[in-house]
N, C-alpha and C positions, 0 to 999 in steps of 0.2 A: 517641309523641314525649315525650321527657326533658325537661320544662321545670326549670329550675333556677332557685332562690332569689335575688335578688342577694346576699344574706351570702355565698351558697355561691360565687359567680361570685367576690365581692372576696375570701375567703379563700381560693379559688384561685390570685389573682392575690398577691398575698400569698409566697402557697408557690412561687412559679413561680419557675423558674431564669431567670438573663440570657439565655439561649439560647430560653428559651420566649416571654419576655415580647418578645423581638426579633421573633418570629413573627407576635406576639399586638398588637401594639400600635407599630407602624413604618409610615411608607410606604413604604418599600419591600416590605414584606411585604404592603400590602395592594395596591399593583400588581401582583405576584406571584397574589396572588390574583384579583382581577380576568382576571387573564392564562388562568388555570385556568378561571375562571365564563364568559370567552369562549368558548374550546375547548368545552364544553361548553354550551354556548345558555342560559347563565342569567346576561345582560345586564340584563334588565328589573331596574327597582327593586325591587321585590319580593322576586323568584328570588334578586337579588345578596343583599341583605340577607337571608335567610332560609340563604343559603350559607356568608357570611360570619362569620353567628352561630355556624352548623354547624361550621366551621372552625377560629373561637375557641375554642370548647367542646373540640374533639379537642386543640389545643395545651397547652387548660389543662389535658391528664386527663380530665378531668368525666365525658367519653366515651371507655369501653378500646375502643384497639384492634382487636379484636374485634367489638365493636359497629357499628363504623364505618358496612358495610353495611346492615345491619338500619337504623341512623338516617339514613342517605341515604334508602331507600325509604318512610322517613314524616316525613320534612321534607320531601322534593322528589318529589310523586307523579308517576309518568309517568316514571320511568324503570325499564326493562327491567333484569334482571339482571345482562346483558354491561355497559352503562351503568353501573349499580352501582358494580361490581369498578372497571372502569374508573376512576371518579371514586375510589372508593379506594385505587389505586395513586396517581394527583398525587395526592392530601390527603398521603398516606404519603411519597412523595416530596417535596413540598414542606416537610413536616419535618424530612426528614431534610439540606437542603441548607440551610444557615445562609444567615442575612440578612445580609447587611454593607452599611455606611451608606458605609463609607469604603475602599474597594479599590485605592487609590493610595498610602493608608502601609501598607497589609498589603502588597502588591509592594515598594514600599522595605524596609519592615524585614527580609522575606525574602531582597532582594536583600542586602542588609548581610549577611544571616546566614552568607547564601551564598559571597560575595567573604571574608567570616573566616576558613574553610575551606582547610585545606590541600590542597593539592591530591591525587588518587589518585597510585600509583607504576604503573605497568603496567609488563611488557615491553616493549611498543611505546614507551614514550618511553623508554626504558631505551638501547633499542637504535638511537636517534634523539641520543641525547646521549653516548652510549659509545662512538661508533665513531671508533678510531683512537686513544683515551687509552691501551686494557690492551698493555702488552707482553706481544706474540702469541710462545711459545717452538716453534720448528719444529725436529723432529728426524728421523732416518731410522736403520733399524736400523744402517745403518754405521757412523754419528757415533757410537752406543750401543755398539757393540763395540770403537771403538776410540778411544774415550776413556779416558785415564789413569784407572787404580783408585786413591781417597786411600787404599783400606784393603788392607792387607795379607793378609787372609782371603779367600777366593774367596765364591765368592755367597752373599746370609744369607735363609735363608727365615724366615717368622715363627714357626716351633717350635726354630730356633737359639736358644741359651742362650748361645754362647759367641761369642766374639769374634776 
């Protein structure tokens, strides 16, 4: 078990991004965690606390990654190694899902973002807003043969030079 210094814990905290210290130090993050200590049967005061610690510490660094495992099965004895992993996945997961205090101006502002937005062009609204503006030209080989020639040279292929 990694016991840490408090210098080390406050110099952590310290170093810690707005994103960590939201993890770290919110309630919302610590219902979130609780939510996880349920799932997993570590309600009592004790188990919570001793989870919670566990959980700090991985937010602040203190403990790589890596580690995770390994200090699950010596902070919280009695669990199996399925359990382990397990509880290593939420921990990892729970990090990786930011905390937010306020999710009704993050919707507004995204809704603003959104409504700024020009709209896509498709074919489908193309062909929804088009119909009946283009003048449609309809011919038939007869019309083509017997319509008046403006030019006086018979037919020009594109390796004609002359006129």
């Amino acid at each position: 078990m990694t016991n840490f210094t408090r210098e080390q814990i406050t110099q952590a905290e310290l170093n810690a991004t707005p994103a960590q210290l939201a993890l770290y130090d919110t309630p919302e993050a610590g219902a979130r965690i609780y939510a996880i200590a349920e799932k997993f049967g570590l309600e009592s005061e004790n188990a919570y606390r001793i989870f919670a610690i566990l959980v700090g510490d991985i937010v602040l660094a203190l403990i790589p990654r890596d580690d995770i495992e390994a200090e699950i099965n010596v902070r919280l004895p009695g669990f199996d190694s399925v359990k382990s992993k397990e509880l290593r996945v939420a921990i990892i997961s729970y990090m990786n899902t930011p905390v937010t205090g306020d999710i009704q101006s993050e919707i507004s502002e995204l809704q603003k973002n959104l409504d700024s937005l020009q709209p896509l062009r498709t074919m489908s609204e193309d062909m929804r807003t088009d119909q009946g503006t283009d003048t449609v030209y309809s011919s038939s080989q007869e019309d083509l043969l017997s319509r008046k020639q403006t030019s006086s040279s018979g037919p020009r292929w594109d390796t004609d030079t002359e006129q």
